[in-house]
Steps between C-alpha positions, in 0.01 A plus 500: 500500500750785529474840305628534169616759242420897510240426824781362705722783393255742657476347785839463588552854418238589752646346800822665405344789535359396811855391621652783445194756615531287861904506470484906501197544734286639175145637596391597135574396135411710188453233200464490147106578523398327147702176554379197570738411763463833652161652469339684765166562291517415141765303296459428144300189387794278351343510133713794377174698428550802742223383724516518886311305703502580915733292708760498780817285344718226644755704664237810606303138691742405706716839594114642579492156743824527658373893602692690213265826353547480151407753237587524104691756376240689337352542828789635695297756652335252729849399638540865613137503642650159714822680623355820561390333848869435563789678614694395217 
């Protein structure tokens, strides 16, 4: 059974990501921190209501796998924290 519809989508999108973050030698990723795809703490629910619920999304999974820090862009502070040990 192959994936269908918005779920394939996302995953497709997320090794793109992936594709391109190992084509350019790309250590860290700052995401969209309340999307489902690209959480890295909470993410809206999918009812429309406003409510978050804790998770790490699709594309968050499998850069965090493949060694790629990733941090939403709310938290951009922590990316600093991460380079700060860096000659950048």
């Amino acid at each position: 059974m192959g994936l269908t519809g918005t779920f394939a989508d996302t995953v497709n999108g997320a090794r793109l990501a992936l594709s391109l973050c190992q084509k350019y030698s790309i250590k860290y990723a700052v995401l969209a921190q309340s999307s489902p795809s690209c959480c890295s703490s909470t993410a809206y629910d999918g009812h429309f209501t406003g409510q978050k619920v804790a998770c790490n999304g699709v594309t968050t999974q499998l850069l965090n796998q493949h060694g790629i820090q990733v941090v939403g862009q709310h938290n951009i502070v922590d990316l600093k924290a991460l380079l700060t040990h860096f000659d950048v």
